[in-house]
C-alpha positions in Angstrom: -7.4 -2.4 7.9 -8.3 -2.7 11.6 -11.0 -4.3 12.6 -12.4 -4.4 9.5 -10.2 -7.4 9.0 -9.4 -8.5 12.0 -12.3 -10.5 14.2 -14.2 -12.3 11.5 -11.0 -13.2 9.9 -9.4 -14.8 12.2 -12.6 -16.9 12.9 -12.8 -17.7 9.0 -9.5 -18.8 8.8 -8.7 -20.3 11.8 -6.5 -23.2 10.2 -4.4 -20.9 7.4 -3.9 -17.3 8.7 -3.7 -16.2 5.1 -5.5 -12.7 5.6 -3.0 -11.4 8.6 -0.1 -12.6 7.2 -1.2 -10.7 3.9 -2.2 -7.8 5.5 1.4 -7.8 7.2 3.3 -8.4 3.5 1.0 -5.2 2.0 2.1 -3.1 5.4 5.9 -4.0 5.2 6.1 -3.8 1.3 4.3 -0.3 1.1 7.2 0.5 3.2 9.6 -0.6 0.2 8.3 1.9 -1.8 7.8 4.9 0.2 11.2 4.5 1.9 12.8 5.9 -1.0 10.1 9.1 -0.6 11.5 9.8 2.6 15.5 9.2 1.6 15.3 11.2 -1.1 15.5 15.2 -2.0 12.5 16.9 -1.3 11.2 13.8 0.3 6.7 13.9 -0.1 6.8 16.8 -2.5 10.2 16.1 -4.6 7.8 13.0 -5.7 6.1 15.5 -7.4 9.0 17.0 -9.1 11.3 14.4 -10.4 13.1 13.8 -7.6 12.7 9.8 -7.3 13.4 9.3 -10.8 14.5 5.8 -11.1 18.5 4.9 -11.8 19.1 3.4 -15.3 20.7 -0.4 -14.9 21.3 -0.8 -18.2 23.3 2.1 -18.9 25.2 1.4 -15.5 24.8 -1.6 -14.5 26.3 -1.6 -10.9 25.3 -3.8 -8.3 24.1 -0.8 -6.5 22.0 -0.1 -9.2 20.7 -3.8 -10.3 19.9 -3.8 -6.1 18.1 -0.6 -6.7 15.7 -1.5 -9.6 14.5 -4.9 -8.8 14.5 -3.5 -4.8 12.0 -1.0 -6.2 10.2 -2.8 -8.8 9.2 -5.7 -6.8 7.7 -3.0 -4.6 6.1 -0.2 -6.8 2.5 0.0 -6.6 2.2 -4.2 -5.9 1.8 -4.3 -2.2 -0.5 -0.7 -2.2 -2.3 -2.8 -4.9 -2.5 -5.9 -2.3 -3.8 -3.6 0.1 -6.6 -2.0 -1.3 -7.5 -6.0 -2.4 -7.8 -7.0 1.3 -10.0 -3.9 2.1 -12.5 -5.1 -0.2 -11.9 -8.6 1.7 -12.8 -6.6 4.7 -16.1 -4.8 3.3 -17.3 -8.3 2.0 -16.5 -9.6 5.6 -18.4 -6.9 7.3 -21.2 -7.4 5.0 -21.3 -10.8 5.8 -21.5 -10.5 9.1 -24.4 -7.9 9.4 -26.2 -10.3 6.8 -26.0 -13.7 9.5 -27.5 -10.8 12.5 -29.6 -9.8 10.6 -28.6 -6.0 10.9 -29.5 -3.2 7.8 -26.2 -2.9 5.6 -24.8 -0.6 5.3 -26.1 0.4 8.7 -23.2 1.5 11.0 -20.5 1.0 8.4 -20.7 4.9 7.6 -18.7 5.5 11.2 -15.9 3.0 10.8 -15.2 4.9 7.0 -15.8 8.0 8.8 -13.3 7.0 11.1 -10.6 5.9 8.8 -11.1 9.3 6.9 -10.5 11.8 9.9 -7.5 9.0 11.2 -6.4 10.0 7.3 -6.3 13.3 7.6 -4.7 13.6 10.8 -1.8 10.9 9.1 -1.5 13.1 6.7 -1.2 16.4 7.6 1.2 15.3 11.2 3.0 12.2 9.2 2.9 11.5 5.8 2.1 13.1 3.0 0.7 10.3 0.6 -1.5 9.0 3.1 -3.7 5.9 1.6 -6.3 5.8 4.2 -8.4 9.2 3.1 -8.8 7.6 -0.1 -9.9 4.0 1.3 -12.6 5.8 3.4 -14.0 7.7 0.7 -13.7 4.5 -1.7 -15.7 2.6 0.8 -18.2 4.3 1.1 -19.4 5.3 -2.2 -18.7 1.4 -2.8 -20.5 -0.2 0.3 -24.4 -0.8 -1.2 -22.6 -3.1 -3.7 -21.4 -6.2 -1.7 -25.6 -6.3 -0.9 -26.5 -6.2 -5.0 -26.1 -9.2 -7.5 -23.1 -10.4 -8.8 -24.1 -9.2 -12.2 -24.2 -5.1 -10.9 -20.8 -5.7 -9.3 -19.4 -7.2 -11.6 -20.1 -4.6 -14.1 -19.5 -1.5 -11.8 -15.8 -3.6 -11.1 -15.1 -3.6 -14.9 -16.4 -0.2 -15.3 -14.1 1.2 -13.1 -11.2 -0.7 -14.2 -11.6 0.1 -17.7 -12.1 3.9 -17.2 -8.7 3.6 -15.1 -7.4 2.4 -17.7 -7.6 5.2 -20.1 -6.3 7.2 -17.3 -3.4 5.4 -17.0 -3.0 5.2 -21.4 -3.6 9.3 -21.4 -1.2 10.1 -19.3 1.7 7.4 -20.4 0.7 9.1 -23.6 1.7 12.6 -22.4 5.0 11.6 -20.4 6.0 10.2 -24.2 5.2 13.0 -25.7 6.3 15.5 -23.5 9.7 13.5 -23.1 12.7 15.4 -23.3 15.2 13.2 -21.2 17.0 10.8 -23.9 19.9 10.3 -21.7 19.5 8.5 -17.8 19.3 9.8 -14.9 20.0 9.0 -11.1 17.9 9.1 -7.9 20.9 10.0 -6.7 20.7 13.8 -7.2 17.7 16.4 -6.4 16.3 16.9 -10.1 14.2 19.5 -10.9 13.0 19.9 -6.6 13.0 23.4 -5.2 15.9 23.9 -3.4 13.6 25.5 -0.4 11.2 22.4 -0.8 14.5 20.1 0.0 15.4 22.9 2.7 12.1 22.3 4.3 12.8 18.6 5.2 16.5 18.7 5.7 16.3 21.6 7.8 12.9 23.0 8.6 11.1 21.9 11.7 7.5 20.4 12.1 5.5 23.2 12.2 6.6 24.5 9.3 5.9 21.3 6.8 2.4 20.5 8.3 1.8 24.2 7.1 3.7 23.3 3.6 1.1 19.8 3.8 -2.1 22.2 4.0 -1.2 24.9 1.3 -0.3 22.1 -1.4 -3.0 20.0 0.0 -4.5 19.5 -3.9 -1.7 18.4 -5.6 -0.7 15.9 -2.3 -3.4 14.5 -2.8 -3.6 13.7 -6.3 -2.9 10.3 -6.4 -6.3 9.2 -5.0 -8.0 11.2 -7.3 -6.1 9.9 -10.4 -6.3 6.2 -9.4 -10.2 6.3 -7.9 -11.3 4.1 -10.7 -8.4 1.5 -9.5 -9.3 1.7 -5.9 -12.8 1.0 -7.1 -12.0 -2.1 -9.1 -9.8 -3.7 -6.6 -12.4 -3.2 -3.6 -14.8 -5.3 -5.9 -11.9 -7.7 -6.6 -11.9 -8.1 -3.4 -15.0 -9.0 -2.6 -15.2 -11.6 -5.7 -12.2 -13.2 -4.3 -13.6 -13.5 -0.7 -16.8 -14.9 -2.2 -15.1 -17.7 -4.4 -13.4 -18.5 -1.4 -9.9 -17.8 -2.3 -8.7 -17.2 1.4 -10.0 -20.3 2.8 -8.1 -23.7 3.8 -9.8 -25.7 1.5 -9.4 -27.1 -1.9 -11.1 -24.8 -3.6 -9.4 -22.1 -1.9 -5.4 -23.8 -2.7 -7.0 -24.2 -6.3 -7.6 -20.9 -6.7 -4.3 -19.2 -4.9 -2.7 -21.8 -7.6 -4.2 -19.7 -10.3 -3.9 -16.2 -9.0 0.3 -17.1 -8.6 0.1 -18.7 -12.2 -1.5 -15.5 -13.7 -0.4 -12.7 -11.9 3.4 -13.4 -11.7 3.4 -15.1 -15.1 2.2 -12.1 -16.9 2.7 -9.6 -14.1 6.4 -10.4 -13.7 7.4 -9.9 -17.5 5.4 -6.4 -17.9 7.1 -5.1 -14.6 10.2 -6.1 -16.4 9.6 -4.3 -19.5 7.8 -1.0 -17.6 11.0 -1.0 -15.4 13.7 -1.0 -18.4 11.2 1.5 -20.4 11.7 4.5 -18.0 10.2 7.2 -16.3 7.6 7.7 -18.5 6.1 4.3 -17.9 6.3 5.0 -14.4 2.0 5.3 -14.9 1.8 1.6 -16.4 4.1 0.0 -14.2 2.4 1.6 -10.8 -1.2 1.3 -11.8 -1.4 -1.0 -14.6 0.5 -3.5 -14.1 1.1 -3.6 -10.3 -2.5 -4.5 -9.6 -1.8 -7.9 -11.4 1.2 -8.6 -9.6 -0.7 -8.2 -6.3 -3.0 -10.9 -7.4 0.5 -13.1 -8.1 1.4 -12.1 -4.6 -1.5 -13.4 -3.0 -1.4 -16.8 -4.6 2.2 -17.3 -3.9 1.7 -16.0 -0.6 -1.1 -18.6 0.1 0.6 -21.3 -1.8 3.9 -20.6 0.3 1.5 -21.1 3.7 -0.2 -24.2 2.0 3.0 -26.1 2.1 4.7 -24.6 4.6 7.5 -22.7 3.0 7.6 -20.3 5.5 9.6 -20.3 8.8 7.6 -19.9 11.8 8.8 -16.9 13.3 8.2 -15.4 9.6 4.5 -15.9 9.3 4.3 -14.9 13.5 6.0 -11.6 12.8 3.9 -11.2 9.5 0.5 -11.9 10.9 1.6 -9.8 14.5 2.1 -6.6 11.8 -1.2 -8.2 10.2 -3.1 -8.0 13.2 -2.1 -4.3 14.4 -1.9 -3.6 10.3 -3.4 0.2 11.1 -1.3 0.9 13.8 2.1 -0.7 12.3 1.6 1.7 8.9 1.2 4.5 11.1 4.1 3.8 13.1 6.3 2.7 10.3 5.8 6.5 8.6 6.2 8.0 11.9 9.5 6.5 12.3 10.5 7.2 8.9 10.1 10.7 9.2 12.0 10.7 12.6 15.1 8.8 11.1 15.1 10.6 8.2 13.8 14.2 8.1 16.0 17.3 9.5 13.5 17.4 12.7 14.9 14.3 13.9 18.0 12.3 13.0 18.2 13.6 9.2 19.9 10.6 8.1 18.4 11.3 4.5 21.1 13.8 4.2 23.3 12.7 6.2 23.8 9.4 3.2 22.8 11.2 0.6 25.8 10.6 -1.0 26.2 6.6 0.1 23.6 5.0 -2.6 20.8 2.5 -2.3 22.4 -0.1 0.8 21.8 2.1 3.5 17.8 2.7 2.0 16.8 -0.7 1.9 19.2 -1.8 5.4 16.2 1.6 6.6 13.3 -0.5 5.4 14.8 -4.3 7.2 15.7 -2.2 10.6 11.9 -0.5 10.5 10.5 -3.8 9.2 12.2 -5.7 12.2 10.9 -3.3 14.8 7.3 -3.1 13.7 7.5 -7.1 13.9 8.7 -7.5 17.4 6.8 -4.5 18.7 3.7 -5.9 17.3 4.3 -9.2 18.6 5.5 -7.9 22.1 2.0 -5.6 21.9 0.1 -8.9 20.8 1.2 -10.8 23.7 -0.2 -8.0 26.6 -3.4 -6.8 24.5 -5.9 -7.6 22.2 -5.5 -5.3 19.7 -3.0 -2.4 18.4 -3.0 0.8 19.7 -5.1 2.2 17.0 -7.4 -0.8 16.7 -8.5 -0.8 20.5 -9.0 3.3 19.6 -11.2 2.2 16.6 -13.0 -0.2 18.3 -13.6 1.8 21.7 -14.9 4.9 19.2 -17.2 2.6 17.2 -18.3 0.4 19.7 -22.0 0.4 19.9 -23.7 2.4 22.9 -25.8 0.7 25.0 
């Protein structure tokens, strides 16, 4: 996510900056879906206990509400998906380069995981809770000896992995149907089933005390990894294959291929988020990591379609490949400021409108979203690299 996609990127795709501005669309869109973690009771652990249970549109369908679910659905699980894709992008793009120097693979690429596990850990026991990056690091390197063996291994190893995540993903839809006993709907508006001391904790308590709350439930914040390892597996190898065909290149081939990736993935992606959305909470599992990975591929086609023929504005793809470029240090920053707007320790606005709906959430996201875009770009314009990246890059650099 830093330089693992930054250098040799840029250099690759010098005439259609497809990979910064996608890694800038996957930073601000994870940021759609964990805005509502922070706004809402309980904030990281209330996740955990029903309290971001999506509203119902079809038993109230307010504007408020319509705003809400598409808002969210559009979000869930797609851009963390998109992610993970362009992290495979990046392993394929370190491989490559080690393979034209001539250097052993995976040689050195131990420290930049390394790295990005202990800048992980340290995001999520001061930040954020459902920190991606411990899992990415892990991922990485029990994947890295594959971009160097025959498309035949990894290509069975990616459909391995996906398959087993799927029967994950069927068991546990399978117990959230059986274990149902919620006929009626029910709002994100209220606290659910979170412990009142839990909700306490972020309204009220100070920092101190939730790091300390982070490290005793350490297991269960971390489950989501765990659960969706085979996923993170599959779409690192997706991402390879795709870098390989040459999906992010200027080219025909490349605009042939983003054609089919938007055809696909939104065709049938589209639909099923539909239908996982309308079905409830308990295909919350299907819509998040089944059929979100799909929609990421959508997103990347239509994405690189929209930059083919110039859809976007300017200062739109300069503001999405400035976040792109400082990608690391942006989703740091974005959580950090989440959890000063929002939790008691700062300006506790999550309780200040808890009673106000779903405008003020998503007017959250745009206002954060705007000032990771311009501080990015401003940053861009004096140095190199983000904050973090110039870090990463002065801690890995080799010694002479």
């Amino acid at each position: 996510m830093a330089d693992t996609l930054t250098v040799p990127t840029r250099r690759a795709t010098a005439r259609l900056p497809l990979l910064d501005v996608l890694r800038g669309a996957a930073i601000l869109g994870t940021l759609m879906t964990n805005v509502w973690i922070f706004t809402s009771p309980g904030a990281e652990w209330g996740v955990l206990q029903g309290g971001l249970t999506p509203v119902d549109p079809l038993s109230d369908p307010s504007a408020a509400n319509i705003a809400e679910t598409v808002f969210r659905a559009l979000a869930d699980g797609k851009f963390l998906a998109l992610l993970t894709v362009l992290f495979g992008v990046g392993l394929a793009i370190q491989y490559d380069s080690a393979a034209r120097r001539g250097n052993p693979w995976p040689g050195r690429y131990w420290r930049r995981a390394a790295f990005l596990f202990v800048e992980g850990t340290v995001h999520f026991l001061l930040v954020f809770a459902w920190d991606v990056l411990m899992g990415y690091a892990v991922t990485a390197l029990l994947v890295a000896r594959l971009p160097a063996r025959s498309e035949k291994v990894r290509r069975r190893a990616m459909w391995t992995a996906g398959a087993l995540h799927l029967v994950m993903v069927a068991l546990l839809t399978l117990a959230l149907v059986g274990g149902s006993d919620d006929s009626g709907s029910r709002s994100g508006s209220g606290s659910g089933g979170v412990d009142p001391e839990v909700v306490a904790l972020y309204a009220e308590g100070n920092w101190l005390d939730q790091i300390a709350f982070r490290l005793q439930n350490f297991a269960a914040l971390r489950i989501e990894p765990v659960f969706s390892f085979g996923l993170l597996v599959f779409l690192f190898l997706l991402g390879v294959r795709l870098h390989r065909a040459g999906a992010f290149t200027a080219g025909d081939t490349g605009r042939r291929i983003r054609a089919r990736m938007a055809g696909w993935g939104l065709g049938l992606g589209l639909p099923l988020t539909v239908a996982t959305t309308l079905g409830g909470g308990d295909f919350f599992a299907v819509g998040r990591y089944g059929v979100a990975p799909l929609v990421a591929v959508g997103y990347i086609g239509l994405i690189g379609i929209a930059l083919d023929r110039l859809w976007l504005p300017k200062p739109v793809v300069t503001a999405l490949s400035s976040v792109g470029r400082s990608a690391l240090s942006c989703y740091v920053a974005q959580n950090a400021l989440c959890v000063l707007l929002c939790y008691g320790l700062g300006l506790g606005l999550a309780t200040r409108f808890a009673d106000d709906g779903p405008w003020w959430v998503m007017g959250l996201w745009a206002a954060v979203s705007l000032v990771l875009a311009l501080g990015s770009w401003l940053w861009l314009r004096r140095f190199e690299r983000g904050p973090l990246e110039a870090l990463q890059h002065r801690v890995l650099r080799p010694r002479r």
